[in-house]
Structure formats: structure tokens, C-alpha cells
N, C-alpha and C positions, 0 to 999 in steps of 0.2 A: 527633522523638524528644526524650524530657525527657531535660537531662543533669544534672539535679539531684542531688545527691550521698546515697544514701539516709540514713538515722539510724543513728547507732553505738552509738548506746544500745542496741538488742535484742544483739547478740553479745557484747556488754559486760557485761551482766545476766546472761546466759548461761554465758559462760566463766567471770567473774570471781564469779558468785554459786555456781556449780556447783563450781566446784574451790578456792575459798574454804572453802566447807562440809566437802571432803575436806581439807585442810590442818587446817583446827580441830578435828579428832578427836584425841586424844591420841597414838594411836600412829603416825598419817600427819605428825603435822607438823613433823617433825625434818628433814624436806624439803621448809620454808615456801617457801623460793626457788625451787627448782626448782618447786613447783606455783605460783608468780605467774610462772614464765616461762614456764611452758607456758600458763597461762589468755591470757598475751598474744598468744602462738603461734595459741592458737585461737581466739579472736578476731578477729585475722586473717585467718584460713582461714575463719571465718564470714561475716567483712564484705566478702572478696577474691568468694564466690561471690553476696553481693548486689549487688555494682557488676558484678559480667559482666551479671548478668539485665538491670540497671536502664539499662546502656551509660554507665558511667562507671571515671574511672580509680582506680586504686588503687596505690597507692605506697608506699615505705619509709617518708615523713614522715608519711603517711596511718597507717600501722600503728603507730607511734608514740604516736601521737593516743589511737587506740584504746587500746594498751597503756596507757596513760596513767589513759583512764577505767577501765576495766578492772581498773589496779590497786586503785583508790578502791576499787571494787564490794567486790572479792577481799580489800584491806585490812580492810572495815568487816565485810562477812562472818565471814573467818576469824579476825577478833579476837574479834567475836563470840560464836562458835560457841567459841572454848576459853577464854574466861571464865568461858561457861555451865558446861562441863564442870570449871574449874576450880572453881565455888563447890560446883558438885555432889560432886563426888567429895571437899571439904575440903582441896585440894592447896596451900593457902595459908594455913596456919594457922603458929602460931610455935613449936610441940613440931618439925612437920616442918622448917622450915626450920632451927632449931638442929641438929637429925641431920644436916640436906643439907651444912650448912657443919662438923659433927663430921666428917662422914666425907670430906669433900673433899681430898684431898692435897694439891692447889694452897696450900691455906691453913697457913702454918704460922704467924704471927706469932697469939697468944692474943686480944691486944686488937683486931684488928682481926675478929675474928672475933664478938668480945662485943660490939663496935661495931654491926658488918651487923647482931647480932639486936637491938639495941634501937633500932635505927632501922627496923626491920622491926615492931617493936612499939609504936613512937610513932606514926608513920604510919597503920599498919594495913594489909591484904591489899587492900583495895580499890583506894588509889592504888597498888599495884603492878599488879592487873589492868587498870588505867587505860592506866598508862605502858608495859605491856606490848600493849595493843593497838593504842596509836598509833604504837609501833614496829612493830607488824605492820602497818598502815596504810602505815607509809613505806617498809617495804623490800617492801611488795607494787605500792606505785607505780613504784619504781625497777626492780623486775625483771621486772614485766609490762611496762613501756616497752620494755627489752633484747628479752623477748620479743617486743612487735608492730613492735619494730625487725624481726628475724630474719623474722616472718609477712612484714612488709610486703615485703622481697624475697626474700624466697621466691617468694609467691604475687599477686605486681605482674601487674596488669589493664591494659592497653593498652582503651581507648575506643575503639570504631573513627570513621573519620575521616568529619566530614560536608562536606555540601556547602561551607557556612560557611569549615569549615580549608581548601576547595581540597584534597577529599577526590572523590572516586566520588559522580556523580550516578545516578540513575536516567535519566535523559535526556541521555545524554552527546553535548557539541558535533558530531561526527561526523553525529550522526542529526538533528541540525535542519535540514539542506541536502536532506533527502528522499532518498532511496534508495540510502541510506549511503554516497554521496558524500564525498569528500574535498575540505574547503572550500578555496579558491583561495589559493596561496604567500601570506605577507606581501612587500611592495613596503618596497624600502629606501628612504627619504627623498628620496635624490638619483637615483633611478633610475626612468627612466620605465615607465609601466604594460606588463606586455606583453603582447601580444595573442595567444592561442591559437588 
């Protein structure tokens, strides 16, 4: 039996490129975290039912892992996917942005207000969809890991045991003495042989 551990990269690509893409849609993504902890989740649950087939184990630190890659996928994906939609739709221009912080109530002090928009106009919208998708990037690594943490025990794969571990043979010792015979007591050191 191979007990080579398969590749994490397919569930990876999978979870993390699929629910990436539903996170990067404008109106799904206000639950970025929640869809990087689930794409870890399933990740997990992908790569938990490739190591049953393959007879290998799968573990909490193992989903981890995954969650890990996972996030990558999911981070570079759904930064992606809503930059796209942000240049499309103009959602980063600096009429809107001076409303967003007009109408904000949080903001009362004036100057700091006239500050955000011309630094928002020195810069330009690009380094903000920059900066805002390497924070998508980072907190889709950190909460798809929580998630293939949860997959990994959740959905933990026990190996079954082979000969090697002092596991279940196929030809087990009983039946080498012929006619499934029970092989002769062990003899203690100082105790002579005894004769049946």
C-alpha cells in the first residue's frame, strides 16, 4: 500500500478558488471571513475523503496546512474578483468617497475628514484596491487556517495499520504452524523446556 500523503493543492484550488469568487461579489462579501473559514472547512472535507481512499492519515495540523494554502488561493481570488468589480462599477473614485466620509457619523472632526479625501486623491484608487486586497489576502489566510483547523478535527482519518506498525497481517503467526495450530508457550530463561 502507498502511504504517500496525496496533494493539497486540488481541494485547495477548489474550496479556496470557488468560495473566493463568491466572497468577491459585492453583495456576498461583507461575510469575507466567514466564506475563508468555510473554504478551509471544505478543504478539509475534500482532502479528509482523498486520504481515506489513498490510506493515509489526516489530522488537525494536516488541515491547518490546507487551510493555510487555501487561504492564499481564496485571498488572491477574492481580492481579485472585487477590484474587478470595484474598477467596473467606479466604486473608487473621489466624488464618492468624499459622500462616503460626508455621510459617515463616525467622522466629526472637519480636518480629518479633508485629510482621508486628499490622501485618497494623492495616492489614487489604485493603491487602495492594492492595499485592500492584500488585506483580503491576509485575513483569508488567517481564517481559512481556523477553518482547516475545525475540518482537520472534525473530519481526522485514522490510516489503517500495516504490517510495518505491528498492525493485522494477511498471514497471521497462528496459521504458519499449519492447521491453525497454536504455536508452543514461550520458555522462561531459567526454566527448563517442558515436555508434552
Amino acid at each position: 500500500m502507498d502511504t504517500k500523503a496525496p496533494s493539497m493543492m486540488l481541494p485547495a484550488l477548489i474550496a479556496g478558488g470557488s468560495l473566493g469568487f463568491v466572497s468577491g461579489i459585492p453583495i456576498s462579501n461583507c461575510a469575507c471571513c466567514l466564506w475563508a473559514a468555510g473554504a478551509g472547512f471544505l478543504a478539509a472535507f475534500l482532502y479528509s475523503k482523498t486520504c481515506k481512499k489513498a490510506g493515509t492519515d489526516f489530522d488537525t495540523g494536516r488541515g491547518g496546512v490546507i487551510g493555510l494554502l487555501t487561504g492564499a488561493v481564496f485571498g488572491v481570488v477574492g481580492g481579485g474578483v472585487n477590484s474587478v468589480f470595484s474598477l467596473i462599477t467606479g466604486g473608487l473614485d473621489v466624488e464618492s468617497m468624499r459622500e462616503a466620509i460626508d455621510a459617515n457619523p463616525m467622522i466629526t472632526d472637519p480636518e480629518a475628514a479633508a485629510q482621508a479625501v486628499e490622501l485618497f486623491e494623492s495616492v489614487g484608487p489604485m493603491v487602495f484596491i492594492l492595499a485592500f486586497a492584500l488585506i483580503w489576502i491576509v485575513l483569508g489566510v488567517i481564517f481559512s487556517a481556523l477553518g482547516g483547523l475545525v475540518g482537520g478535527s472534525v473530519f481526522k482519518v485514522q490510516a489503517p495499520p500495516t504490517v510495518a506498525d505491528g498492525g493485522w497481517s494477511s498471514n497471521p503467526p497462528s496459521m504458519a504452524f499449519g492447521g491453525g495450530e497454536s504455536p508452543p508457550p514461550p520458555v522462561s530463561p531459567g526454566e527448563p523446556p517442558r515436555e508434552e
